[in-house]
N, C-alpha and C positions, 0 to 999 in steps of 0.2 A: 504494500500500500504506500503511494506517494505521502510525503508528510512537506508539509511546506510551511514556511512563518508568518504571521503577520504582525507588524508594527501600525497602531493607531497610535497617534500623536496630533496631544490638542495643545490649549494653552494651559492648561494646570499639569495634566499626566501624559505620559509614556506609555502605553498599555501594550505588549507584547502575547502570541498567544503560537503555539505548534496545533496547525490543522490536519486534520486528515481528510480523505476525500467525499468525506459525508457530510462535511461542514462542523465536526464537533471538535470542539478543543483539547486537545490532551494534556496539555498544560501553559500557564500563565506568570507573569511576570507584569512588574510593574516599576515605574519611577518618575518625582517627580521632575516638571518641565522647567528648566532654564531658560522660560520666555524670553527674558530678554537679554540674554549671551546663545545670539547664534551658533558660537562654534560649541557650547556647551549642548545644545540642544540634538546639533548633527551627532555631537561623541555619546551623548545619551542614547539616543536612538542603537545606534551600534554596540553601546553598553548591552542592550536590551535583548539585541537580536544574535550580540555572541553569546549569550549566557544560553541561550537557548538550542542556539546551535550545536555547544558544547553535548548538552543534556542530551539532542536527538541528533546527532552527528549522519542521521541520516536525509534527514531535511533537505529540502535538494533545491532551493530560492526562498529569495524575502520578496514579501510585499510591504509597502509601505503607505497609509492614507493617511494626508496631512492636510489639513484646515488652511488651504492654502489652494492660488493661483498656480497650476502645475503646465508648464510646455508642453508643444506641442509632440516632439519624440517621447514627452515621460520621462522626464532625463532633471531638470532644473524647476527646483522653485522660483518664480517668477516675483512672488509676492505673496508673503504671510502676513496679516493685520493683525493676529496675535500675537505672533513670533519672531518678529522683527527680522526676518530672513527676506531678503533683497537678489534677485538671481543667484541663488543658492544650488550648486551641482551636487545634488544630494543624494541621487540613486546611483552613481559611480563611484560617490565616497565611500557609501556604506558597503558597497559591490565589494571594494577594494579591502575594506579596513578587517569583513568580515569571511570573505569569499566566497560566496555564493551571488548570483544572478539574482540581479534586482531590478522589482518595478517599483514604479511611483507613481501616484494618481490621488487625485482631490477626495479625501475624506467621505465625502456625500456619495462620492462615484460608487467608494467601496463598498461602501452601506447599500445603496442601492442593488449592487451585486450579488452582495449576500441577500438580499430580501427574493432579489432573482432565482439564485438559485438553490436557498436554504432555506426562505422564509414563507411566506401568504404568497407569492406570486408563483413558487416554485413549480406550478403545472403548466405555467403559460411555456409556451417555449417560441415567441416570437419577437411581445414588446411589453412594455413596460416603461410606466411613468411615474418615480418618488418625489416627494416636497418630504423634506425632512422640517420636521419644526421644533426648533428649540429655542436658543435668546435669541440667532437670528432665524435666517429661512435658507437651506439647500437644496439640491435636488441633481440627481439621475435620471437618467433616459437611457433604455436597451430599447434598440430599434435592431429586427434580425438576427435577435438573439446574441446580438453584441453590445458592449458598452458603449455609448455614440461620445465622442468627445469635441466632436465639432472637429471644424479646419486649424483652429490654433489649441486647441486642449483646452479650453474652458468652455465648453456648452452646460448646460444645465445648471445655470448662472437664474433659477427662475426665484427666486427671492425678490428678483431685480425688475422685473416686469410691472409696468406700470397698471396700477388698479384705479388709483383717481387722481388724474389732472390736476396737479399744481394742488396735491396734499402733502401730507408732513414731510419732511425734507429727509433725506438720508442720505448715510456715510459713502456711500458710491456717486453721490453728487446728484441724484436726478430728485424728483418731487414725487410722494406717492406712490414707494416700490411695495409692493408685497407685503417687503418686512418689517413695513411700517405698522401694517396691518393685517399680520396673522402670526404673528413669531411670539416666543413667550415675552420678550419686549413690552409689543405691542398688549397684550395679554394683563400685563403690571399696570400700561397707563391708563388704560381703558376701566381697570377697576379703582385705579386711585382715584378715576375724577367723578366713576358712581359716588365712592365713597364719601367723595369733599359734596358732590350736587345732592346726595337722596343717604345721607347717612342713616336713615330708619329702617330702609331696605339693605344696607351693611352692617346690622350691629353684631354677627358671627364674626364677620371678615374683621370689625375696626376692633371686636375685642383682641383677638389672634393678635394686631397688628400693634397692640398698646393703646389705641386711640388717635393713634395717630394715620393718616393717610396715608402719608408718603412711607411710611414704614411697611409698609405691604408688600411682599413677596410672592413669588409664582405657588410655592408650597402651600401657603396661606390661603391662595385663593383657589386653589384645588379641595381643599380640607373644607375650606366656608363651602364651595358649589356643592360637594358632597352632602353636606349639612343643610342645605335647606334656602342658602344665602341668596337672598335677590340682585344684587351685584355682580355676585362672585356667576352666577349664572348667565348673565346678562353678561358680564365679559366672556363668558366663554362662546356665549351666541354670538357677537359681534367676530372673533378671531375666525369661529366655523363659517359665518357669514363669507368671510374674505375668501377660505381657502376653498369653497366651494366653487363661487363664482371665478376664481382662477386654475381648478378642474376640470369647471366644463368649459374654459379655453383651449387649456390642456388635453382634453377629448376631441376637440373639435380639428386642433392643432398637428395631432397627432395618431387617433384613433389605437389607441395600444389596446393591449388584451385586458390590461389590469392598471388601476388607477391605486396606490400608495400612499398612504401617512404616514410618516417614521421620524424618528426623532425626539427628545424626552417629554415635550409636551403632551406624546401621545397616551404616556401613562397615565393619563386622565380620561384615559377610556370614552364613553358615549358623551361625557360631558363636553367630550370635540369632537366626536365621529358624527356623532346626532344630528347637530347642525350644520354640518358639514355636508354628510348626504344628503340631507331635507333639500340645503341651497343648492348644490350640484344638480338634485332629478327638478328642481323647479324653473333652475337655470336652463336647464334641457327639456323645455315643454314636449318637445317631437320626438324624444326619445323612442317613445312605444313602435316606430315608425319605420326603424332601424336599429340594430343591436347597437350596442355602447357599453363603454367600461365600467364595470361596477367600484364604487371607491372601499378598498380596505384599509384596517390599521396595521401596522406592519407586526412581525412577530419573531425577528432574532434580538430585538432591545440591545441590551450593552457589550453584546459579542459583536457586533454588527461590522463592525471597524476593522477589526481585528480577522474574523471569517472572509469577511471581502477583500481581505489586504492580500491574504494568504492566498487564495482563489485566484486573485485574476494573476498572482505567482505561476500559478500551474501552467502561464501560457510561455514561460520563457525554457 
């Protein structure tokens, strides 16, 4: 049985894992992230993936998914906004430092990968469309039963897709992306300003939060929705609101077999799926008319990185 590595690397952790070719981990490792010393961050990485190497010396590539703008060969980070890495040649180093054949591809890619071939989509064997949602918004695409990565290596950039005209400004420079308005972000300000406009309708959420507004966290308002919270619920309809109506863009766009949620916001279950699909079949009046992609929640959660890193490993 092939076993191959994977490396997910965010802004806080290193997470390292040896895959086998069923998608299951046979062992994990971890450390934390030296955001802001590049070159600490690349030797981290190779920290990670020789300890493991060592362990299953029969490993045969690393993958690596990194929160980050990845080239077009796979070869160079281009740009990390966590990580402070600037055209970083980071799949050669590690190639070199560790010796084994290595890829490199965008975090989301991998994730989406593994949801491909290990998680809820794993029957499709065509295409596939992920929005991962966490504090910001990512997302994959397998078109042909391959990873689509576009002409220069960053497709599936949909966080960035404009939902409304000259709304909330965001850190990619345009007005009104996505991850203004569906990301766990988005998710914190939409119930802080329940909270400051209808605090009657918040008194779960502002107890959690001390009484105070701004003190509210995404936890917080997962625990309130659960609980009963008129706020904490009503933000999670406004986020599903969003991510629907740019589903069934994303259907229309693309037709894929299977439509994906992934991402840690999703462990709030129907509290974002609910509305999410309500808006997508409403968005899609004509659906009944012609088949269409049904929306799921994903289901490899926190291996996700790591399974996917290792996987599209096996292509080298």
């Amino acid at each position: 049985m092939t076993l191959t590595i994977g490396v997910d690397v965010g802004g806080t952790k290193v997470a390292g894992g040896v895959v086998d070719e069923h998608g299951t981990v046979l062992a994990s490792n971890r450390r934390s992230t030296p955001a802001e010393d590049p070159a600490g961050t690349r030797d981290t990485i190779v920290e990670v993936a020789a300890e493991l190497a060592q362990q299953f010396p029969q490993a045969t590539a690393i993958g690596i998914g990194a929160a980050a703008w990845i080239d077009a060969p796979g070869a160079t980070v281009l740009f990390a906004p966590n990580l402070a890495w600037r055209d970083e040649p980071l799949r050669d180093y590690v190639s070199k430092a560790v010796g084994l054949p290595t890829v490199l591809e965008n975090d989301a890619n991998v994730a989406a990968w593994a949801e491909f071939r290990y998680g809820v989509a794993r029957e499709a064997d065509d295409s596939m469309v992920m929005i991962t949602v966490g504090t910001g918004i990512g997302g994959g695409i397998v078109l042909g039963g391959r990873l689509w990565r576009g002409a220069h290596g960053i497709a599936g950039e949909l966080g960035h897709i404009q939902s409304v005209p000259d709304g909330h400004p965001c850190g990619c420079g345009r007005l009104g992306c996505l991850e203004q308005y569906a990301s766990g972000n988005a998710l914190v300000r939409f119930a802080r300003a329940g909270a400051r406009q209808e605090p009657e309708r918040a008194a779960k959420l502002l107890e959690l939060a001390g009484g105070d507004p701004l003190a509210i966290t995404g936890r917080q308002i997962t625990e309130a929705a659960r609980a009963g919270d008129g706020v904490a619920r009503d933000a999670f309809g406004q986020i599903g609101y969003w991510l629907g109506v740019a589903m069934a863009d994303l259907a229309q766009s693309f037709d894929p077999q299977i439509l994906v949620v992934g991402g840690g916001v999703v462990d709030a279950g129907e509290l974002l799926m609910a509305p999410t699909r309500d808006t997508y079949r409403d968005q899609l009046k004509q659906r009944g008319r012609f088949p269409v992609a049904e929306v799921h929640a994903a289901e490899t959660g926190n291996t996700a990185g790591v399974v996917g890193a290792a996987d599209l490993a096996r292509s080298v």
